[in-house]
C-alpha positions in Angstrom: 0.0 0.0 0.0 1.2 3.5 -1.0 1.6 5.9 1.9 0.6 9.3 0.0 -1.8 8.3 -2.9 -1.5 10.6 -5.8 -5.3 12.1 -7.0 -4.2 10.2 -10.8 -3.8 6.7 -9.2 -7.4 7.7 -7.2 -9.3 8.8 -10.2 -7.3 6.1 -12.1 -8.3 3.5 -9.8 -12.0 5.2 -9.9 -12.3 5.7 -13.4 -13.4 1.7 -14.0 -16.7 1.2 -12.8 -16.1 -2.6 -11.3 -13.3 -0.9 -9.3 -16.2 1.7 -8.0 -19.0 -1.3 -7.5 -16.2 -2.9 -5.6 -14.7 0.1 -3.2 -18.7 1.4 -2.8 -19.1 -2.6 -1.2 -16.1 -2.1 1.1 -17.7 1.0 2.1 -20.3 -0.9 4.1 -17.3 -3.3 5.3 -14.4 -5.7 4.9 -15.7 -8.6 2.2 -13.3 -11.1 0.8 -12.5 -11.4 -2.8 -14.5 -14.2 -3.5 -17.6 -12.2 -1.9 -16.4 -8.9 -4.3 -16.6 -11.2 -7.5 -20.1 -12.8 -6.9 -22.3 -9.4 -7.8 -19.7 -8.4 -10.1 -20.4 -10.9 -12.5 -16.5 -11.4 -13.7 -14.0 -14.0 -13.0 -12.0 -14.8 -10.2 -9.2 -13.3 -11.6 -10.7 -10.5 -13.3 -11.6 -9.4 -9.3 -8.0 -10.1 -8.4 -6.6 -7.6 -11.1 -9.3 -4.9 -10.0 -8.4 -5.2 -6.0 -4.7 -5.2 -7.2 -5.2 -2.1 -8.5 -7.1 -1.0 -6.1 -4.8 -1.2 -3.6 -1.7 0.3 -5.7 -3.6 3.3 -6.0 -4.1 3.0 -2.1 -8.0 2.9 -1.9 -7.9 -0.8 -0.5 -5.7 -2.8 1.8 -5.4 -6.5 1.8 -5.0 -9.1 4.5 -3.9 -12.8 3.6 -5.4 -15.3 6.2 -4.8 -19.0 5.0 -6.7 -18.9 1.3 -8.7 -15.9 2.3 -7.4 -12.3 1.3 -10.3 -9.9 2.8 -9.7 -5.9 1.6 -11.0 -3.2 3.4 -11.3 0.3 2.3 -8.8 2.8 3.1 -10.5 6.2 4.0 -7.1 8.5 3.4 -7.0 7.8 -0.4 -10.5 8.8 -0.6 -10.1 12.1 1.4 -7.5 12.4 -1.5 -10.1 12.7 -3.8 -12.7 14.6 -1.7 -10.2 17.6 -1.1 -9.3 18.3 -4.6 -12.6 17.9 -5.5 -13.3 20.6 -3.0 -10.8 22.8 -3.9 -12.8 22.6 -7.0 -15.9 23.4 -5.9 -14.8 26.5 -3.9 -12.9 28.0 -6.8 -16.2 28.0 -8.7 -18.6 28.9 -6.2 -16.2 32.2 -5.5 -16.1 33.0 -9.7 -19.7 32.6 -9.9 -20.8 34.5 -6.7 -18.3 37.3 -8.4 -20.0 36.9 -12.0 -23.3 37.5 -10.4 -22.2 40.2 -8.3 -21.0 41.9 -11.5 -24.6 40.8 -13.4 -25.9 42.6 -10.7 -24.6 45.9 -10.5 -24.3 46.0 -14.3 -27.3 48.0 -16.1 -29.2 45.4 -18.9 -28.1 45.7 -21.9 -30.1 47.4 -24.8 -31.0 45.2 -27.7 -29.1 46.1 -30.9 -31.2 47.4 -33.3 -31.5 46.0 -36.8 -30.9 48.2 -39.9 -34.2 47.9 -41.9 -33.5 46.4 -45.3 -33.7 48.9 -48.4 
């Protein structure tokens, strides 16, 4: 597991939506691979690539007990996400609060007027 995920190996990770089906499941708790693959409807190994990834990008963690590797969702590379998101959404709320601000103090504008045809 990465200690400092980078927002592209989030959104990477993110981007496929198995990988989302299977980090919004670990959201409601630890599940084993073999429990991630049955809704999915892919293979064995197609599940095993996907948590791989997963866990490179540093969204899951992985415990090996015997046969049984259970991943559980790592909060930290989602707060990743959230806070650029944020950032984001502040920048844009602040431009269009100022382009309504300036809508508002600004007199409408008069229509043009069209040159009658001769």
């Amino acid at each position: 597991m990465l200690n400092h995920p980078t927002i592209d190996q989030v959104f990477h990770a993110l981007a496929e939506p198995s990988r989302r089906a299977i980090v919004e499941r670990l959201s409601l708790g630890p599940a084993s691979v073999s429990d991630l693959a049955r809704p999915l409807g892919l293979t064995l190994a197609a599940v095993v690539q996907h948590v791989q990834n997963l866990e490179h990008s540093g969204l899951i963690r992985t415990k090996k007990v015997g046969r049984v590797r259970t991943c559980h969702i790592e909060l930290d590379a989602l707060r990743v996400a959230d806070r650029w998101i944020a950032q984001r959404r502040t920048l844009w709320v602040h431009r269009l609060d100022r382009l309504g601000q300036v809508l508002a103090t600004e007199p409408p504008a008069q229509p043009l007027q069209r040159k009658p045809r001769s």
